[in-house]
C-alpha positions in Angstrom: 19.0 -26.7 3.0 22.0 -27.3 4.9 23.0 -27.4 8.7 25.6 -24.7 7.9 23.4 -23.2 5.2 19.9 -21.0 5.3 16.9 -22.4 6.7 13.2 -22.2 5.3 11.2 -19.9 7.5 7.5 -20.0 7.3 5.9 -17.1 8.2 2.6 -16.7 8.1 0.7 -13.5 7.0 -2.5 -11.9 8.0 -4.5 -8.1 7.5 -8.1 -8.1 7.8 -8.0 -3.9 7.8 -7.4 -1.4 4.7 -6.3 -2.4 1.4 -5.4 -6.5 2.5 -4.4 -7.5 -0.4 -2.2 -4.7 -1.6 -0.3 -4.6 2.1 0.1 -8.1 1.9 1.4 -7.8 -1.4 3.9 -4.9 -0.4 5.1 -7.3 2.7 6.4 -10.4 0.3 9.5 -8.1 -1.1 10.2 -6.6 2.0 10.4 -9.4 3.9 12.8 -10.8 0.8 14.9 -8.0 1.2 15.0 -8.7 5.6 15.0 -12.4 5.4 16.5 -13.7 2.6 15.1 -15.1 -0.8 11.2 -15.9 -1.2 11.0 -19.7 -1.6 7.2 -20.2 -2.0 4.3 -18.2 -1.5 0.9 -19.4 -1.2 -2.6 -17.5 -2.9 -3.9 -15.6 -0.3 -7.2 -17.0 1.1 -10.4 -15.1 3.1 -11.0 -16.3 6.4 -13.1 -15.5 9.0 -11.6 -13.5 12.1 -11.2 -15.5 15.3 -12.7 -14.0 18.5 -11.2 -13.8 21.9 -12.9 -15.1 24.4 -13.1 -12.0 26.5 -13.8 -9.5 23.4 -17.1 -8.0 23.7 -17.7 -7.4 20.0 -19.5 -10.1 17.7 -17.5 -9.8 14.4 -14.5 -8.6 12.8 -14.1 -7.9 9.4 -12.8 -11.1 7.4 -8.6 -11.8 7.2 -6.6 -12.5 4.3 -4.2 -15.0 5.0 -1.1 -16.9 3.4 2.3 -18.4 3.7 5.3 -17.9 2.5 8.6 -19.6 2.7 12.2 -18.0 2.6 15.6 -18.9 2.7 17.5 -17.3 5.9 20.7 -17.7 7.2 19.1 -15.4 10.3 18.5 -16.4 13.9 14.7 -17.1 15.5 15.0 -13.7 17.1 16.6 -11.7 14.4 13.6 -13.2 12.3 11.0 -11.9 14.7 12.6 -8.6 14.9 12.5 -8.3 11.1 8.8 -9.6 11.3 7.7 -6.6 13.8 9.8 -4.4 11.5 7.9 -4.6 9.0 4.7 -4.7 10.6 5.3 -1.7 11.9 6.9 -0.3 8.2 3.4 -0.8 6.8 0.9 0.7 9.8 0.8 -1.8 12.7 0.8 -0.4 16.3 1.4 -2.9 18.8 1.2 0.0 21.6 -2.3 -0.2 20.5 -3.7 -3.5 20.6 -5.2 -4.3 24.3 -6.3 -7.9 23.5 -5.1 -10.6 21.5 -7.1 -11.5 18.0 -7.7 -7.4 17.0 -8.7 -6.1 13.9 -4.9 -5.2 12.2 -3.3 -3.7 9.2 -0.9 -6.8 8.8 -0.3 -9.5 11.4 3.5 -11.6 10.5 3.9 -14.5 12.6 7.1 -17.1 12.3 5.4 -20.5 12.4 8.6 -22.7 11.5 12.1 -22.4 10.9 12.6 -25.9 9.1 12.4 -28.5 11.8 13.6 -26.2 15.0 12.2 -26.7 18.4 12.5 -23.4 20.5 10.8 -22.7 23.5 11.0 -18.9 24.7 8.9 -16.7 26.9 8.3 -14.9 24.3 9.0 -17.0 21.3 8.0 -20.8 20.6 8.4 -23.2 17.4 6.5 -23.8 15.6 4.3 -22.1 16.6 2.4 -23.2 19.7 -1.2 -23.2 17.6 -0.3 -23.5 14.0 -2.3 -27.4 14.1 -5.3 -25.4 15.5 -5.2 -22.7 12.4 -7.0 -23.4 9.1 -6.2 -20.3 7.9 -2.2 -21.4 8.4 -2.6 -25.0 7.5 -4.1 -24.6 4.5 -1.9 -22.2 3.0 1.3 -24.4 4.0 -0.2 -27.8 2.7 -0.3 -25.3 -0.9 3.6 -24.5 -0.6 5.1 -27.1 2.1 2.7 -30.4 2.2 5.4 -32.5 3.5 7.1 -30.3 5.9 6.7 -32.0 9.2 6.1 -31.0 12.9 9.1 -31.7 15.1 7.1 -32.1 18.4 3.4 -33.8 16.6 5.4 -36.0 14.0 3.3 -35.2 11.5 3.3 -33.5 7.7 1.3 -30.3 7.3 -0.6 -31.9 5.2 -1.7 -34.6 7.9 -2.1 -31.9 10.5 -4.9 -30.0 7.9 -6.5 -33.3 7.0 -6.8 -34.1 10.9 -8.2 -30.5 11.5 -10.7 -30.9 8.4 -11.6 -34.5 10.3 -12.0 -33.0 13.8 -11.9 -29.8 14.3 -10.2 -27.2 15.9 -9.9 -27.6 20.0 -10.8 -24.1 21.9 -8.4 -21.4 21.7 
């Protein structure tokens, strides 16, 4: 891709309530028809769902999680606005969600626009804990192995095989 041209967005995908698959499956097109064309996709994967800290409950049902990669002439913002969009096209409530790491219909999040740094209140990339994130990782080594973290210096697929080595730190 071009300076002047679209830029690969990664955006990672998540639902661990209802019919996963099939929502997941009904977000790749229309994020195609917000974004811009589908790139890549990866298979999606089960993981298991990450607890907050301060969550009194002791398991969530399991996430299905993957990445795909489209071509966007679109802004960071514009992206995310798109990404809520369509979260909330196919049943997420945001007004609803008191703590972070909740049980959700679908969960988009915009992990990288190609090799962009951006640091927002309210929007950072990539995003701030991708390297912590198997279940991102994983699915990005499968489409984007050589894509490479502007701030760690490091390929996707370096950042999952230090992960696998060491761990995740605490959230």
């Amino acid at each position: 891709m071009t300076e002047n041209g679209p830029r690969r967005a990664v955006v990672a995908f998540g639902a661990n309530l209802g019919p996963r698959r099939a929502t997941l499956e009904r977000a790749v097109p229309m994020l195609e028809a917000a974004l811009g064309p589908l790139l890549a996709r990866s298979a999606w994967i089960e993981t298991e769902a990450l607890l907050h800290p301060e969550d009194e409950a002791v398991w969530h049902p399991p996430f299905l999680n993957g990445v795909a990669v489209f071509a966007t002439p679109l802004a960071p913002r514009a992206i995310l606005a798109r990404l809520q969009a369509t979260e909330r096209a196919l049943g997420r409530d945001r007004r609803r969600e008191t703590r972070p790491w909740q049980p959700r219909r679908i969960d988009l999040d915009l992990i990288a626009l190609d090799s962009l740094l951006l640091e927002d209140p309210d929007l950072r990339l990539p995003h701030p804990r991708m390297q912590e994130r198997r279940f991102v990782l994983a699915p990005l080594v499968e489409v984007w192995p050589d894509w490479r973290h502007p701030r760690l210096g490091r390929t996707a697929r370096e950042l999952l095989r230090a992960l696998d080595r060491h761990g995740a730190p605490a959230a």
